[in-house]
N, C-alpha and C positions, 0 to 999 in steps of 0.2 A: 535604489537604496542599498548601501553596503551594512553589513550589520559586523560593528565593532564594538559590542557587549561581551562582557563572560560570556565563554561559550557554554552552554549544556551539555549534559554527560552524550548527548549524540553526537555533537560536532567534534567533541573531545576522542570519540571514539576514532571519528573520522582521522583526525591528527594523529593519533598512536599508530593507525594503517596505513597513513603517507610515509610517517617513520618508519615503519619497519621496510617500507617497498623503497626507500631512500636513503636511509639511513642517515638521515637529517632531522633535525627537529623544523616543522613544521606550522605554519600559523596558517587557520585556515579562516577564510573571508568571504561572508554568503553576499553574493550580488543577487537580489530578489526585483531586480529592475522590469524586467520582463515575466514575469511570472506574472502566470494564469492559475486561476482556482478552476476545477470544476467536482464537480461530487459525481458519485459510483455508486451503484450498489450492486452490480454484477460486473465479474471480466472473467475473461478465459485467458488460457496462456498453451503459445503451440513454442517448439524449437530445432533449429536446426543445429545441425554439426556444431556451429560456430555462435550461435547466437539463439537468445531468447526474446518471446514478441509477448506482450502482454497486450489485449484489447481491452478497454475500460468500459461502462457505460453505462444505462438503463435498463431494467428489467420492466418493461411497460404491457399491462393486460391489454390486448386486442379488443378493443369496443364492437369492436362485427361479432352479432351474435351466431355460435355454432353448436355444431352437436359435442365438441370437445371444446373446452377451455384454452385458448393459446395466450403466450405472451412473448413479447418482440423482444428481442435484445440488440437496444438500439446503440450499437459504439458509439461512441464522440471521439474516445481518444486513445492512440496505439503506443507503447514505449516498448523499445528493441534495445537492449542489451545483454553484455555479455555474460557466459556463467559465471564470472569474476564479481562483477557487479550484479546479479541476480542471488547470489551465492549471500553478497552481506544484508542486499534487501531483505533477504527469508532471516536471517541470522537478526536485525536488527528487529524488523514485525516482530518478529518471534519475544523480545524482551519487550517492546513496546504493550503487546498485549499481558504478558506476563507480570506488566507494573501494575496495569488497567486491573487485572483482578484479582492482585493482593489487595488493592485499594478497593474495588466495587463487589468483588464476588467473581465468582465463573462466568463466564459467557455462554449459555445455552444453545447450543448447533440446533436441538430441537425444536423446529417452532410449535410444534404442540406441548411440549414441556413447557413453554415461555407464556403458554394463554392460560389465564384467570378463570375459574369457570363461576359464573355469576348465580350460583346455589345459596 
């Protein structure tokens, strides 16, 4: 599926960055044909000289009872690119969240801050 709608202020953004690296104007067209969904709630990120690796995946409790608590962090899925494109992923998270909480409030890093206490 190609998507040729108005773009949104991301894909737009994308366009202003082909231009400046082209110095062309630019029409950009999402082939979402192949595309896979999967959800995250944990990933780590390692890098080399040349490149960035990010691992995605599961942060799953360990059902084998023990004397410490463990949990697995099970990858599903790795994406390597470069500081070029690492550089506008941080840059664009960065506003993506920044929208999320003019509209919903702050996001609480604390997870004891974020619990109710039932008093």
């Amino acid at each position: 599926m190609v998507q040729d709608q108005s773009n949104p202020p991301q894909d737009e953004h994308v366009e202003q960055q082909a231009q400046q690296q082209t110095g062309k104007r630019v029409q950009l067209r999402v082939d979402e044909h192949q595309m896979q969904t999967t959800y995250a709630n944990a990933f780590r990120a390692n890098g080399t000289a040349e490149e960035v690796m990010m691992d995605f995946g599961l942060n799953i409790p360990n059902p084998v009872q023990r004397d410490t608590p463990e949990i697995i962090f099970q990858v599903t899925n790795r994406v390597i690119m470069n500081y070029y494109s690492a550089k506008r992923l941080a840059l664009t998270l960065t506003q993506v969240i920044r929208r999320h909480e003019e509209q919903f409030g702050e996001l609480e890093m604390d997870v004891s801050k974020r619990r109710r206490s039932d008093s």
